[in-house]
C-alpha positions as CSV (number, residue, x, y, z in Angstrom):
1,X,107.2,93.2,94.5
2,X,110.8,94.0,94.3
3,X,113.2,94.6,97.2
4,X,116.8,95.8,97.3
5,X,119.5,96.1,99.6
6,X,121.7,99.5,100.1
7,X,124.1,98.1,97.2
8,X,121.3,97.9,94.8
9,X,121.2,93.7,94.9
10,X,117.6,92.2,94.7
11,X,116.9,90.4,97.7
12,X,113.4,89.4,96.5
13,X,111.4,89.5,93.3
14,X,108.2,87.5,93.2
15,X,104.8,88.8,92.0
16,X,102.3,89.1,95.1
17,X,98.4,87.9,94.5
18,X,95.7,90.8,95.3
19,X,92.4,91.9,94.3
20,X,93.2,95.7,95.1
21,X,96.2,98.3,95.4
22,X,95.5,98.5,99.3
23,X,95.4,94.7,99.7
24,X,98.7,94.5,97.6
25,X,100.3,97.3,100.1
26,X,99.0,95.2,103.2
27,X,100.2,92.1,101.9
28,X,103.3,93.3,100.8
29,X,104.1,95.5,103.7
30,X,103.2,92.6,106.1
31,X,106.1,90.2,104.2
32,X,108.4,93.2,104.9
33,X,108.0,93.0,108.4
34,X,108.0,88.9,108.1
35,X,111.3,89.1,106.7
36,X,113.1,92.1,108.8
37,X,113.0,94.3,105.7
38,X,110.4,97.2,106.6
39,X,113.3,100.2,105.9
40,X,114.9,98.3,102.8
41,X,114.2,100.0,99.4
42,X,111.2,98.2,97.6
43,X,108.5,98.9,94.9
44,X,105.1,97.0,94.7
45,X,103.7,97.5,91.6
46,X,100.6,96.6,89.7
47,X,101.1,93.9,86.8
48,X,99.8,96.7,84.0
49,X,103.3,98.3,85.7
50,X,100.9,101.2,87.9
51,X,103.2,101.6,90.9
52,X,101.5,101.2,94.1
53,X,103.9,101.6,96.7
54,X,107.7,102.5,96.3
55,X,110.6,103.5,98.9
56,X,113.6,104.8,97.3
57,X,116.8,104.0,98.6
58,X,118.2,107.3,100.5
59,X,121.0,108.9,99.3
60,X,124.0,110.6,101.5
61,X,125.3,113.5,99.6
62,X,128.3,113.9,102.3
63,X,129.5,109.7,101.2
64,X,127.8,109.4,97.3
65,X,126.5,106.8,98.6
66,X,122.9,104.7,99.7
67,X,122.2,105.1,103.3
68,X,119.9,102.9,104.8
């Protein structure tokens, strides 16, 4: 699981242990909420490199810029 702040700097990058895609999106939705980070961009991904869940970061068109 990888998860980014608005700049594009990687606040976290640690695989997560699960036997399924779901149980990968629950545990790795739960440690977003742990750490405050539900509406930062992230990916979870599968170690074969399948993505399982992925927000992007959101763009402003108005600013060029990430908006969070």
């Amino acid at each position: 699981m990888t998860v980014y702040d608005e700049n594009g700097t990687v606040l976290f990058d640690e695989p997560i242990s699960a036997q399924t895609d779901e149980e990968a999106k629950k545990i790795g939705y739960a440690w977003l909420a742990e750490k405050g980070h539900e509406t930062k961009p992230h990916r979870i991904f599968h170690t074969t490199g399948r993505l399982v869940s992925f927000k992007p970061h959101q763009f402003n068109p108005k600013t060029g810029k990430a908006a969070l």
